[in-house]
N, CA, C, O and CB atoms as a CASP TS submission, in Angstrom:
PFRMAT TS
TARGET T0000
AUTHOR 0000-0000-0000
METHOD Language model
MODEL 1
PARENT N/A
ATOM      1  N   UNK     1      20.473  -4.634  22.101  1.00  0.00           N
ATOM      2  CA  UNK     1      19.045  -4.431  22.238  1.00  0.00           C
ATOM      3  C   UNK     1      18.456  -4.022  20.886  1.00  0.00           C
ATOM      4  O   UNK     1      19.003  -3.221  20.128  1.00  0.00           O
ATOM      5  CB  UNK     1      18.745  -3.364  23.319  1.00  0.00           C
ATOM      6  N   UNK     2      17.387  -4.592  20.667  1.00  0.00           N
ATOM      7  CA  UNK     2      16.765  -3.843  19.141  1.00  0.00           C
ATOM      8  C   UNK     2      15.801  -3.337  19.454  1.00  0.00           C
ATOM      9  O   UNK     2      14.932  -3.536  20.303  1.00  0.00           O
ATOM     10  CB  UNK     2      16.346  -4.663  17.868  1.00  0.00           C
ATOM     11  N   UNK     3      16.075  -2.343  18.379  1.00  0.00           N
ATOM     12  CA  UNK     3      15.197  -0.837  18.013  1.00  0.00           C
ATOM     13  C   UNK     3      13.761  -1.533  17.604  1.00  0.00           C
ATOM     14  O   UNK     3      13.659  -2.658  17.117  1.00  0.00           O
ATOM     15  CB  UNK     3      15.983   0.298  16.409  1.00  0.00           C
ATOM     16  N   UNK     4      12.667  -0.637  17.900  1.00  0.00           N
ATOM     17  CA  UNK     4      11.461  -1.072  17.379  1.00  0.00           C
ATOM     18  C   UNK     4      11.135   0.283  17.119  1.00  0.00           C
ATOM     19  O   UNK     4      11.210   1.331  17.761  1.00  0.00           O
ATOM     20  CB  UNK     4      10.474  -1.967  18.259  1.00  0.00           C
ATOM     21  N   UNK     5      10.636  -0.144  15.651  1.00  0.00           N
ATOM     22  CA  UNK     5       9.823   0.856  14.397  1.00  0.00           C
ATOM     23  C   UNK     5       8.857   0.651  14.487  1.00  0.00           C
ATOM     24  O   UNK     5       8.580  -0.548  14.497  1.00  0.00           O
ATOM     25  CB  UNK     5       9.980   0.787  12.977  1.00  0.00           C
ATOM     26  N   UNK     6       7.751   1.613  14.606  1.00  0.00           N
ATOM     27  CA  UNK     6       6.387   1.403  13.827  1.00  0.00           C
ATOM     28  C   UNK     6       5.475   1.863  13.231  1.00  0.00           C
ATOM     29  O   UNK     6       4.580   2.502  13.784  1.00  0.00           O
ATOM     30  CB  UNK     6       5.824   1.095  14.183  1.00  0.00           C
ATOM     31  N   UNK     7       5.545   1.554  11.610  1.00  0.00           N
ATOM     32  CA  UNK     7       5.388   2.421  10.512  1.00  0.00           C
ATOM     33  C   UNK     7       3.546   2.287  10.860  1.00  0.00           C
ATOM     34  O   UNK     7       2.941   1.319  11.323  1.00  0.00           O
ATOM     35  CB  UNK     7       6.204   1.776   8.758  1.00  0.00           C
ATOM     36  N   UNK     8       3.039   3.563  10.460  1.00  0.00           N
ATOM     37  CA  UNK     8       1.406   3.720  10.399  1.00  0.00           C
ATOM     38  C   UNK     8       0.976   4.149   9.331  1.00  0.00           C
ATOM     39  O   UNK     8       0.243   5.094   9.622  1.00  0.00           O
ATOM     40  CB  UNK     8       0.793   4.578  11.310  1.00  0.00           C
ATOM     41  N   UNK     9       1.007   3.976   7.978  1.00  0.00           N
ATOM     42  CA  UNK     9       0.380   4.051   7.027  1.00  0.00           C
ATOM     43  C   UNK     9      -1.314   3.578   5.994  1.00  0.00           C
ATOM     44  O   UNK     9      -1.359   2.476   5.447  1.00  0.00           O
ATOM     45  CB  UNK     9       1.247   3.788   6.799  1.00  0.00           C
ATOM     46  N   UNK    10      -2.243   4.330   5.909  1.00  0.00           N
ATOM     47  CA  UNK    10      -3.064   3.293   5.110  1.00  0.00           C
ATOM     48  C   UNK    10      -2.490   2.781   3.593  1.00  0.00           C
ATOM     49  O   UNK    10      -3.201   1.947   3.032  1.00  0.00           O
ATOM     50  CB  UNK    10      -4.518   3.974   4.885  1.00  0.00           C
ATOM     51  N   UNK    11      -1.441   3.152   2.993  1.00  0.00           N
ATOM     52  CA  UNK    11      -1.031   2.600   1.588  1.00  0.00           C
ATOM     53  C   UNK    11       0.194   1.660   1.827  1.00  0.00           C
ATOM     54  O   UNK    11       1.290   2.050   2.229  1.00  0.00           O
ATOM     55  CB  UNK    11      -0.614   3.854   0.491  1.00  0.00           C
ATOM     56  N   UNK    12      -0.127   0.409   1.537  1.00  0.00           N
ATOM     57  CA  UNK    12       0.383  -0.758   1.855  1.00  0.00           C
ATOM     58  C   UNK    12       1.979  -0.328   1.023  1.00  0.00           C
ATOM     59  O   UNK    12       2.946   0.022   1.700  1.00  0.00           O
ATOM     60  CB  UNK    12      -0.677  -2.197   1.271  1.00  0.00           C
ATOM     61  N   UNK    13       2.015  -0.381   0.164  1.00  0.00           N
ATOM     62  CA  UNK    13       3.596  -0.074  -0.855  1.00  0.00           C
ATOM     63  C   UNK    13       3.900   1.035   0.054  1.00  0.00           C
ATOM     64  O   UNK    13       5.069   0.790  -0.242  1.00  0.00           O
ATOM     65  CB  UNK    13       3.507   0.520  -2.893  1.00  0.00           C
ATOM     66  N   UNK    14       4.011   2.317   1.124  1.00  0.00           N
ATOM     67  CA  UNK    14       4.806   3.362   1.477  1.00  0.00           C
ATOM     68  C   UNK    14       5.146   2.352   2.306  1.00  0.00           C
ATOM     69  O   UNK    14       6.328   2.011   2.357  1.00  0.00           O
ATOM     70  CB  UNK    14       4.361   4.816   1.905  1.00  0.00           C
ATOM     71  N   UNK    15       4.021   1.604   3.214  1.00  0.00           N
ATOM     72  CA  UNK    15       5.116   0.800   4.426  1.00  0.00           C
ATOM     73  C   UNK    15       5.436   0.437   3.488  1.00  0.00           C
ATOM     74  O   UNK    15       5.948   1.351   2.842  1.00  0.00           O
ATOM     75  CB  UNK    15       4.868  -0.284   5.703  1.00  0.00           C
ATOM     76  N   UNK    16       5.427  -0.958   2.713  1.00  0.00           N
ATOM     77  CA  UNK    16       6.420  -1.935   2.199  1.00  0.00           C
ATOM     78  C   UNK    16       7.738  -1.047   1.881  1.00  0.00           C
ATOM     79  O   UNK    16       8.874  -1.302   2.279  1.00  0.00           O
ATOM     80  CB  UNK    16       5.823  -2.759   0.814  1.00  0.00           C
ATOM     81  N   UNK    17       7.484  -0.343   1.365  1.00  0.00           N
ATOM     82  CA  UNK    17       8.960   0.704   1.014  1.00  0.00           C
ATOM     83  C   UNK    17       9.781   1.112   1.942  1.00  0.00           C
ATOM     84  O   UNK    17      10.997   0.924   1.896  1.00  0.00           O
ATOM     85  CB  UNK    17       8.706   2.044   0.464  1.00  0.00           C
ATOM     86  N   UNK    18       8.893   1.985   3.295  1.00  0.00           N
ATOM     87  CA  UNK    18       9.979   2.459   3.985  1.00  0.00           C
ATOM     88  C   UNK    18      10.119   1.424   4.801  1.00  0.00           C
ATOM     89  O   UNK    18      11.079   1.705   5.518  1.00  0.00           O
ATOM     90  CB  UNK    18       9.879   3.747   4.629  1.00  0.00           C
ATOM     91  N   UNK    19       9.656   0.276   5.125  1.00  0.00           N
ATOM     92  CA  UNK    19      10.127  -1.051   5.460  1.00  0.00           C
ATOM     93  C   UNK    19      11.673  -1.344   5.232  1.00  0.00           C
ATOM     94  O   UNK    19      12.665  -1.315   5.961  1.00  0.00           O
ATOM     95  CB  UNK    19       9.325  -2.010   4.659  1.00  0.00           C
ATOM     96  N   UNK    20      11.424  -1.655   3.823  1.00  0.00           N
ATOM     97  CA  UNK    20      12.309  -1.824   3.570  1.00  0.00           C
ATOM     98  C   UNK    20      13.899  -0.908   3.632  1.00  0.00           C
ATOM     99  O   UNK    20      15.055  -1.302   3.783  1.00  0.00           O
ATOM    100  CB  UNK    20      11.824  -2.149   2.764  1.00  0.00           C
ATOM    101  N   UNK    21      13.322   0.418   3.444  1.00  0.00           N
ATOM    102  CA  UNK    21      14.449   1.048   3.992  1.00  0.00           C
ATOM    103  C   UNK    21      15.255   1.131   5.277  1.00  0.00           C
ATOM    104  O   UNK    21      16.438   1.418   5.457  1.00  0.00           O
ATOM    105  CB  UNK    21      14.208   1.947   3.849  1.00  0.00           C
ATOM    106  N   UNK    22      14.338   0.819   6.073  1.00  0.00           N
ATOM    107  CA  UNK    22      14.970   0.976   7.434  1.00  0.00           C
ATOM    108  C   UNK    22      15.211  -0.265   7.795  1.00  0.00           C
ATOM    109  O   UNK    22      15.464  -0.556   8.964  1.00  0.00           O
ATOM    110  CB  UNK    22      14.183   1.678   8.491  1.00  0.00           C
ATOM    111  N   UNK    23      15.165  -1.014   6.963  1.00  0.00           N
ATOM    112  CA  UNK    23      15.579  -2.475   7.431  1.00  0.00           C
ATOM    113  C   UNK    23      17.208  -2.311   6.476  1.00  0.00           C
ATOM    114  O   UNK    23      18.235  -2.879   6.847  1.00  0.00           O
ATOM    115  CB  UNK    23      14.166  -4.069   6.787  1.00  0.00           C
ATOM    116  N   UNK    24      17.162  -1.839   5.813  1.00  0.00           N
ATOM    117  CA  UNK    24      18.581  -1.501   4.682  1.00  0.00           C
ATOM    118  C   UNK    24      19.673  -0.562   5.730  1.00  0.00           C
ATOM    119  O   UNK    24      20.876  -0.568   5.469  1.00  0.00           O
ATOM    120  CB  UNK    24      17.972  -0.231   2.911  1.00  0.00           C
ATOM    121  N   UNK    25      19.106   0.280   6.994  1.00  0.00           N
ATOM    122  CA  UNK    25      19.818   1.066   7.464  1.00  0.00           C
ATOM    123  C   UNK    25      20.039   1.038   8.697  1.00  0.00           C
ATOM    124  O   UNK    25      21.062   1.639   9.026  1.00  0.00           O
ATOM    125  CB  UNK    25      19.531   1.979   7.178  1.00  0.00           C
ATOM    126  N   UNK    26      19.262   0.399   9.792  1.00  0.00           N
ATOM    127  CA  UNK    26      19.361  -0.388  11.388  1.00  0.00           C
ATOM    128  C   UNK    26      19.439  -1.604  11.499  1.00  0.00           C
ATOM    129  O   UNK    26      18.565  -2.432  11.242  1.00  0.00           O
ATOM    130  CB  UNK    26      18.295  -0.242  12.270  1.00  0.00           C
ATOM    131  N   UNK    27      20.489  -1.772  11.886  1.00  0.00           N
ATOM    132  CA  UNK    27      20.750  -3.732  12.147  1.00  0.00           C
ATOM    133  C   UNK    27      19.973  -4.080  13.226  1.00  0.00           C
ATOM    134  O   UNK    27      20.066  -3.370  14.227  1.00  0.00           O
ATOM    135  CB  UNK    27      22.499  -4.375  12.652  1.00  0.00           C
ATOM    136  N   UNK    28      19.139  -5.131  13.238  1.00  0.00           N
ATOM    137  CA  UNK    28      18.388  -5.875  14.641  1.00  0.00           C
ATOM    138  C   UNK    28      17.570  -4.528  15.267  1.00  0.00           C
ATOM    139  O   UNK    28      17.513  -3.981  16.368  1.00  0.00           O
ATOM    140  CB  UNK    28      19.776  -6.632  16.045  1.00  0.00           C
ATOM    141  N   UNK    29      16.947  -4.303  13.881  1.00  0.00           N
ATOM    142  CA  UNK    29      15.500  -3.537  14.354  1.00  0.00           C
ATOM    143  C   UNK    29      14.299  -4.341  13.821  1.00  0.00           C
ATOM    144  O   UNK    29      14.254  -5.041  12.809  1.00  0.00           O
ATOM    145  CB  UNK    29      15.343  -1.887  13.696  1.00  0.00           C
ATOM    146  N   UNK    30      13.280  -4.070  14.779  1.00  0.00           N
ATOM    147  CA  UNK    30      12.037  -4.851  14.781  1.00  0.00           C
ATOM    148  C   UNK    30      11.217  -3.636  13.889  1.00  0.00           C
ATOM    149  O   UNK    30      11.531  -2.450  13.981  1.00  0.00           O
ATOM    150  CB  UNK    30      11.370  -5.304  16.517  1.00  0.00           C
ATOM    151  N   UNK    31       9.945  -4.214  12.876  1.00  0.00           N
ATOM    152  CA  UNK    31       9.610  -3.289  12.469  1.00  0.00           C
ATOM    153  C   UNK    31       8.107  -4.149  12.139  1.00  0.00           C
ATOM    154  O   UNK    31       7.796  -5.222  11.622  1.00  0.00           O
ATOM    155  CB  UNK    31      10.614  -2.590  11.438  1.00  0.00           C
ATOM    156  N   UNK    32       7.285  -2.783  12.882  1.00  0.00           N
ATOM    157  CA  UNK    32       6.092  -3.396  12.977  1.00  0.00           C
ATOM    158  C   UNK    32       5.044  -2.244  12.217  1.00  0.00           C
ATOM    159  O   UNK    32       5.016  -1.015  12.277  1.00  0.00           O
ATOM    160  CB  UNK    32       5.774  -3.781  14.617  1.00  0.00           C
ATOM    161  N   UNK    33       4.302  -3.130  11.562  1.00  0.00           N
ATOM    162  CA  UNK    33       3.174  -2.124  10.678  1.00  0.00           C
ATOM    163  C   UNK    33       1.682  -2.117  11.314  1.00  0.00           C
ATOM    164  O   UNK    33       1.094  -2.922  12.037  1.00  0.00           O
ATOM    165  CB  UNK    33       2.964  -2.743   8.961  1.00  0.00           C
ATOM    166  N   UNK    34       1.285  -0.772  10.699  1.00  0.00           N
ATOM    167  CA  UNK    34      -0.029  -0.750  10.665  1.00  0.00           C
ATOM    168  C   UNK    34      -1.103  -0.098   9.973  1.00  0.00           C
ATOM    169  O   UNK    34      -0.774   1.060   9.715  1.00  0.00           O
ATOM    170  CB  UNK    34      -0.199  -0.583  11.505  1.00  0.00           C
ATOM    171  N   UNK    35      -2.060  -0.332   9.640  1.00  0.00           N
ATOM    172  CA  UNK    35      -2.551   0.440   8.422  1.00  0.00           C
ATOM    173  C   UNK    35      -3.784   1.424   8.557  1.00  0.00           C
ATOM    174  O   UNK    35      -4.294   1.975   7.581  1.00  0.00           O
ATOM    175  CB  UNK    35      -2.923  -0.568   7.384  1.00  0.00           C
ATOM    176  N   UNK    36      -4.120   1.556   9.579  1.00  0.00           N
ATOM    177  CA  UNK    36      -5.015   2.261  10.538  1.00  0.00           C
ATOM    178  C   UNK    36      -4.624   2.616  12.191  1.00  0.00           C
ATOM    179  O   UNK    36      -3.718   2.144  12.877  1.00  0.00           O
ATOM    180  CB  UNK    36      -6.215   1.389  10.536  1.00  0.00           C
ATOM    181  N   UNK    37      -5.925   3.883  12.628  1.00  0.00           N
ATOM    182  CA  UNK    37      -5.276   3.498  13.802  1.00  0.00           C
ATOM    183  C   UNK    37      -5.434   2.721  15.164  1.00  0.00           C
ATOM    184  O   UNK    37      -4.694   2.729  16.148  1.00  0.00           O
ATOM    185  CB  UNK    37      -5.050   4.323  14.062  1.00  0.00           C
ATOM    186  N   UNK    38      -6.719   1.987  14.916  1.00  0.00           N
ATOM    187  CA  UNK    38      -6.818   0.613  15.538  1.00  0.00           C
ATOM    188  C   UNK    38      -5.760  -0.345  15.945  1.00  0.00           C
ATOM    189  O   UNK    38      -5.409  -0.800  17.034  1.00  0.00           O
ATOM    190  CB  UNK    38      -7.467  -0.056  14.770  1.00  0.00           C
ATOM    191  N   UNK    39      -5.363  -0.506  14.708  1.00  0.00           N
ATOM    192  CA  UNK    39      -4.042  -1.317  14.416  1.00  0.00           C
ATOM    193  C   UNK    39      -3.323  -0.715  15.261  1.00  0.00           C
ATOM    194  O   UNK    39      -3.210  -1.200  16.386  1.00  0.00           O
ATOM    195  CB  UNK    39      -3.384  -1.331  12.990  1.00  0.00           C
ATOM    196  N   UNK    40      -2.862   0.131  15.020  1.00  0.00           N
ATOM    197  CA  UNK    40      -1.544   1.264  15.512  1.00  0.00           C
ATOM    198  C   UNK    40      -1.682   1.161  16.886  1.00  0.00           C
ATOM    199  O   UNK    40      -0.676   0.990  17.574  1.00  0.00           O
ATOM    200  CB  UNK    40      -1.658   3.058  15.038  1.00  0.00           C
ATOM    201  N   UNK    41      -3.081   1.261  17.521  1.00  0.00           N
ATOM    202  CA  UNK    41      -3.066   1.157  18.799  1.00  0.00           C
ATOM    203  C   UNK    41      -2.858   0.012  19.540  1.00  0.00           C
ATOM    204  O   UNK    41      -2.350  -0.188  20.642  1.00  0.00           O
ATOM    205  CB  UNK    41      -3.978   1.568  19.122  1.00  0.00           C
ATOM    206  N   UNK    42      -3.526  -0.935  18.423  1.00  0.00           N
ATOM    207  CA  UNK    42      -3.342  -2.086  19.055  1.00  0.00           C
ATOM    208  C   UNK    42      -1.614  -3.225  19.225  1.00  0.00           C
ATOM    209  O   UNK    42      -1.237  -4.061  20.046  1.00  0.00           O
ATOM    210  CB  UNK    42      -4.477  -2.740  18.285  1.00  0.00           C
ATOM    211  N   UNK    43      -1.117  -2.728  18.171  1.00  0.00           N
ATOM    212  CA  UNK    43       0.601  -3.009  18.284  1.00  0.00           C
ATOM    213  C   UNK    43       1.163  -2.063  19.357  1.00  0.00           C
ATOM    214  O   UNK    43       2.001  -2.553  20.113  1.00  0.00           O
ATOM    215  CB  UNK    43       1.510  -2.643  16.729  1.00  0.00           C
ATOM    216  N   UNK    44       0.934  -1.203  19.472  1.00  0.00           N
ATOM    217  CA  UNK    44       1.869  -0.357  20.703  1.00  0.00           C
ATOM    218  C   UNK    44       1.223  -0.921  21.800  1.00  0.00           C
ATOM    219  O   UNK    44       1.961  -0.714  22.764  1.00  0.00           O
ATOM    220  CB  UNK    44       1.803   1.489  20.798  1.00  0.00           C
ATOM    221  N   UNK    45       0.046  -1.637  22.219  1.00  0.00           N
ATOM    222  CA  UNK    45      -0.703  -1.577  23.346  1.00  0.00           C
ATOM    223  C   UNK    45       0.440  -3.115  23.521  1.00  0.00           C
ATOM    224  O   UNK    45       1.307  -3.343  24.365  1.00  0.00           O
ATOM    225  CB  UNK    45      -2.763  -1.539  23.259  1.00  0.00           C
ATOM    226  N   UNK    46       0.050  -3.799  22.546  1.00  0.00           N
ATOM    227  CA  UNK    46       1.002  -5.150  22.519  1.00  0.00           C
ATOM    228  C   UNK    46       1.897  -5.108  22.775  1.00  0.00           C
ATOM    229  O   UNK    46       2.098  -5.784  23.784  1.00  0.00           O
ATOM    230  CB  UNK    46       1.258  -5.785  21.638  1.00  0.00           C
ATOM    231  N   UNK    47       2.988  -4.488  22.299  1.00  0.00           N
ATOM    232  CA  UNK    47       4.693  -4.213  22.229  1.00  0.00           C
ATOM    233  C   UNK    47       4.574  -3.262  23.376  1.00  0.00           C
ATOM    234  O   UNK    47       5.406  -3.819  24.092  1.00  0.00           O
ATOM    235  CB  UNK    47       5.503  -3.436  20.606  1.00  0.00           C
ATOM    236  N   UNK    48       4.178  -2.277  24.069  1.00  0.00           N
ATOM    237  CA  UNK    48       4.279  -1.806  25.396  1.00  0.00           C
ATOM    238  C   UNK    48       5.152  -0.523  24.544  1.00  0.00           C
ATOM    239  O   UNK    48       4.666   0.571  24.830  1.00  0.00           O
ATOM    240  CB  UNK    48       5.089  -2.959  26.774  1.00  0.00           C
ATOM    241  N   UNK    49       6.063  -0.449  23.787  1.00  0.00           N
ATOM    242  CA  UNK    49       6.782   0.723  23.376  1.00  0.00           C
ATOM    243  C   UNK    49       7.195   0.749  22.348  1.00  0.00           C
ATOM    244  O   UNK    49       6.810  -0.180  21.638  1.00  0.00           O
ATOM    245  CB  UNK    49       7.665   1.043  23.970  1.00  0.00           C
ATOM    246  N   UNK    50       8.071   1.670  21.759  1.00  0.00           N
ATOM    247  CA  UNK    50       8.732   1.722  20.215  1.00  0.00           C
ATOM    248  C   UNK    50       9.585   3.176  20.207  1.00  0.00           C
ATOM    249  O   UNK    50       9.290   4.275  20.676  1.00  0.00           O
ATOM    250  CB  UNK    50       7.338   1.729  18.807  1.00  0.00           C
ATOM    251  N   UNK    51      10.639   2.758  19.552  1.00  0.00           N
ATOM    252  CA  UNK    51      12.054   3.986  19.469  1.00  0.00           C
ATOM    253  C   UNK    51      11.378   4.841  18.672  1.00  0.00           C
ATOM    254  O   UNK    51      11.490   6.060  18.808  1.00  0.00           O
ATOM    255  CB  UNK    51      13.752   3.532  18.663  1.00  0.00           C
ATOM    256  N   UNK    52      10.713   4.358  17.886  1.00  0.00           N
ATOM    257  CA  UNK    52      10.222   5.294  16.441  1.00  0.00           C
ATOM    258  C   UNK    52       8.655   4.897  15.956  1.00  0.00           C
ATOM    259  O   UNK    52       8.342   3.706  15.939  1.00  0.00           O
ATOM    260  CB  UNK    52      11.389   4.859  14.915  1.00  0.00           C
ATOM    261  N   UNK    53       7.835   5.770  15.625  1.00  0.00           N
ATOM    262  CA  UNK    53       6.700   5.480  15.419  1.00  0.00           C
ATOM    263  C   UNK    53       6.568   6.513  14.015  1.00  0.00           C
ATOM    264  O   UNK    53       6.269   7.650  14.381  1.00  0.00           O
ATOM    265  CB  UNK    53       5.765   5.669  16.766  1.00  0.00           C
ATOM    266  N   UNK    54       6.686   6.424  12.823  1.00  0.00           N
ATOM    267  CA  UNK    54       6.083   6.959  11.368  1.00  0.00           C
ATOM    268  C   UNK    54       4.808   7.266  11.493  1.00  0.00           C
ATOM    269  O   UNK    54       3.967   6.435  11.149  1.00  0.00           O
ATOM    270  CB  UNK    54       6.131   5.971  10.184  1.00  0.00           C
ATOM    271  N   UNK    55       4.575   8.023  11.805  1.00  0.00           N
ATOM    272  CA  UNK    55       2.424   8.001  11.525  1.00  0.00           C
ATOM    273  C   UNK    55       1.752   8.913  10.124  1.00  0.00           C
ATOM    274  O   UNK    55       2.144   9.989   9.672  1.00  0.00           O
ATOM    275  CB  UNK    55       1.399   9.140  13.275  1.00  0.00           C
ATOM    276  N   UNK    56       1.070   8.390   9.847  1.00  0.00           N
ATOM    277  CA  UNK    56      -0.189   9.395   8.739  1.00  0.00           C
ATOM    278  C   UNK    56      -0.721   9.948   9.345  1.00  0.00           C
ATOM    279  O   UNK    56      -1.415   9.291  10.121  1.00  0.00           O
ATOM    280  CB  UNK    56      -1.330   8.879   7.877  1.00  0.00           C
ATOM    281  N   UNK    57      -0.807  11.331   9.458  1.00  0.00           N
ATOM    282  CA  UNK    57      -1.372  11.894  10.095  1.00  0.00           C
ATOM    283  C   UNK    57      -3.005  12.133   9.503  1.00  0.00           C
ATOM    284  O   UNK    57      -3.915  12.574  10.205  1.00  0.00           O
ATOM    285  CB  UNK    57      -0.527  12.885  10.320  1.00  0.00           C
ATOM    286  N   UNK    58      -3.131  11.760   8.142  1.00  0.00           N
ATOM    287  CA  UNK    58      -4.459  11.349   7.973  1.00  0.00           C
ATOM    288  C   UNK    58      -5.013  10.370   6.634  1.00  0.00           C
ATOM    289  O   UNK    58      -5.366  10.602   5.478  1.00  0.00           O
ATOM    290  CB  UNK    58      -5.139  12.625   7.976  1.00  0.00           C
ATOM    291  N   UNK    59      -4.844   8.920   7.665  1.00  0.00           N
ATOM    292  CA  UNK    59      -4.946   7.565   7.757  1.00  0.00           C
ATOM    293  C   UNK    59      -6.817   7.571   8.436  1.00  0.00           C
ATOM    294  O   UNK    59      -7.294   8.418   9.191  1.00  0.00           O
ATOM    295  CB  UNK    59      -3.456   6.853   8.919  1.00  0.00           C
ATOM    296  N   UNK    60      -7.411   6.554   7.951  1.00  0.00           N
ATOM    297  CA  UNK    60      -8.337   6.181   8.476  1.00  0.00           C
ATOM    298  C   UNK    60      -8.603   6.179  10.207  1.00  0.00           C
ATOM    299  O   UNK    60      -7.974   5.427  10.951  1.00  0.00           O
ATOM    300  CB  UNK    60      -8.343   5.118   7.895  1.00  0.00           C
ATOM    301  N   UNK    61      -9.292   6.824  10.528  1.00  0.00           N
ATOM    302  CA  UNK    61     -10.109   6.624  12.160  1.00  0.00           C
ATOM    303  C   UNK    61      -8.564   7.794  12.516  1.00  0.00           C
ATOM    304  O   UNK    61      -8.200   7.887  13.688  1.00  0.00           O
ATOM    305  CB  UNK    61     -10.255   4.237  13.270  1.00  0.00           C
ATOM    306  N   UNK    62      -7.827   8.557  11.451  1.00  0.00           N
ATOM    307  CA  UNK    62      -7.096   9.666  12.274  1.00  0.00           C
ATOM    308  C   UNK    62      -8.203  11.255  11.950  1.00  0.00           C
ATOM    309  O   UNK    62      -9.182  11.500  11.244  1.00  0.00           O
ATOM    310  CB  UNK    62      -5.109   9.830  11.524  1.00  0.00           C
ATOM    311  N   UNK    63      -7.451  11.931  12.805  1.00  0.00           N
ATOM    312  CA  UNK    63      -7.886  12.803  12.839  1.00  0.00           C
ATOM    313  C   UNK    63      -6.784  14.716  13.207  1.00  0.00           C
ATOM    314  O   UNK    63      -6.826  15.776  13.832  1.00  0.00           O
ATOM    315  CB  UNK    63      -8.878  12.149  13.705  1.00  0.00           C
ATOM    316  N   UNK    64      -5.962  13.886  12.207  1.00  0.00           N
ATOM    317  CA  UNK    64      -5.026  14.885  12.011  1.00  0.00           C
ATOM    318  C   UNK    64      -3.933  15.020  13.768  1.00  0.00           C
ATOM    319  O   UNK    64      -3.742  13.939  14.325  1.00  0.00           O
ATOM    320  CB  UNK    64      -6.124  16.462  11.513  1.00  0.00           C
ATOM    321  N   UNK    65      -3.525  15.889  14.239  1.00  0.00           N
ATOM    322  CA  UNK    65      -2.836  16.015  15.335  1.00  0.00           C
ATOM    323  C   UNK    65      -2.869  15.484  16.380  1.00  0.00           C
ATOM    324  O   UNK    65      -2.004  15.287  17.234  1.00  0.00           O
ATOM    325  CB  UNK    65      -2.844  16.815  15.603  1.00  0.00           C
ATOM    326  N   UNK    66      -4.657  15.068  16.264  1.00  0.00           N
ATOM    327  CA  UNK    66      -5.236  14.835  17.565  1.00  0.00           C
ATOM    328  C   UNK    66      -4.778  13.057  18.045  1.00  0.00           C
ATOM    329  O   UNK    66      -4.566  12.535  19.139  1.00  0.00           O
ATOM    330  CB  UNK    66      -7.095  15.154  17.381  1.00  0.00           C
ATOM    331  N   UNK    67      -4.770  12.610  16.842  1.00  0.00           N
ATOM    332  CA  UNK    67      -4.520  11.002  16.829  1.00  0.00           C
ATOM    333  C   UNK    67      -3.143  11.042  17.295  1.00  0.00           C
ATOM    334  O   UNK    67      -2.864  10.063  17.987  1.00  0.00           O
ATOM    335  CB  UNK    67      -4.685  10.146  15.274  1.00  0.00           C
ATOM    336  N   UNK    68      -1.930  12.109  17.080  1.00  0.00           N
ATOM    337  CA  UNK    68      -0.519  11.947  17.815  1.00  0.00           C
ATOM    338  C   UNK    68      -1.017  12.067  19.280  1.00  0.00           C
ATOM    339  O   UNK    68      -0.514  11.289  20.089  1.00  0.00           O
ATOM    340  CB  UNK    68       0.742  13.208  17.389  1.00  0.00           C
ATOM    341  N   UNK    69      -1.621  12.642  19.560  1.00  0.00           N
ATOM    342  CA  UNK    69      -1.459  12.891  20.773  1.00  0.00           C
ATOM    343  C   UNK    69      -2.111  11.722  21.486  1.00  0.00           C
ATOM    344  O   UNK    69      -1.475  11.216  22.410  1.00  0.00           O
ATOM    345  CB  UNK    69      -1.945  14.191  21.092  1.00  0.00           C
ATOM    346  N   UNK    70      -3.208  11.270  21.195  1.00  0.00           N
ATOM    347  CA  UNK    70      -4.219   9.868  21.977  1.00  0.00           C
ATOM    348  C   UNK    70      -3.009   8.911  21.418  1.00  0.00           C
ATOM    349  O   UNK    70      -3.274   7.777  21.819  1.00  0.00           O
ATOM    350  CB  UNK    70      -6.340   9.367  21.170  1.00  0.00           C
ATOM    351  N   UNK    71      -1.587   8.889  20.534  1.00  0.00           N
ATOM    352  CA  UNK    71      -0.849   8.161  20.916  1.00  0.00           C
ATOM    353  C   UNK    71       0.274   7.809  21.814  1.00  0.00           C
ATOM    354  O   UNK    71       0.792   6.824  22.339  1.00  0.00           O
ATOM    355  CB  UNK    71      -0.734   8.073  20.320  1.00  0.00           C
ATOM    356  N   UNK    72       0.401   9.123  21.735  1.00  0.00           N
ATOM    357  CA  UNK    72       1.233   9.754  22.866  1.00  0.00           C
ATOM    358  C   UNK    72       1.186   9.068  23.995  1.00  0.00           C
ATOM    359  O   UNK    72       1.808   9.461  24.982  1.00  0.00           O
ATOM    360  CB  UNK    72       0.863  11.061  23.213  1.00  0.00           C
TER
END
């Protein structure tokens, strides 16, 4: 079964980076980005779930703690 990641960053190079790392360290993991939290919502709403979710906790349209939790 593969793992699904999903990195939430607004600076395109931290995903590309830790992208790449966790693609260097889990075999047949899915890894899905986003750069806001529109996005963010809208890939989890898509994909239904994820093992791991990276978030900015202040990324555009976040709002510090409160955005973990309306992801929750």
């Amino acid at each position: 079964m593969n793992s699904v990641v999903v990195i939430a960053d607004d600076h395109p190079l931290f995903r590309d980076a830790m992208k790449q790392a966790i693609e260097g360290l889990i075999e047949d993991c899915e890894i899905l980005t986003a750069g806001d939290i529109e996005s963010l919502r809208s890939t989890l709403k898509e994909k239904g779930s994820a093992d791991l979710v990276m978030l900015d906790l202040s990324m555009p349209g976040s709002s510090g703690f409160s955005s973990l939790v309306l992801m929750r």
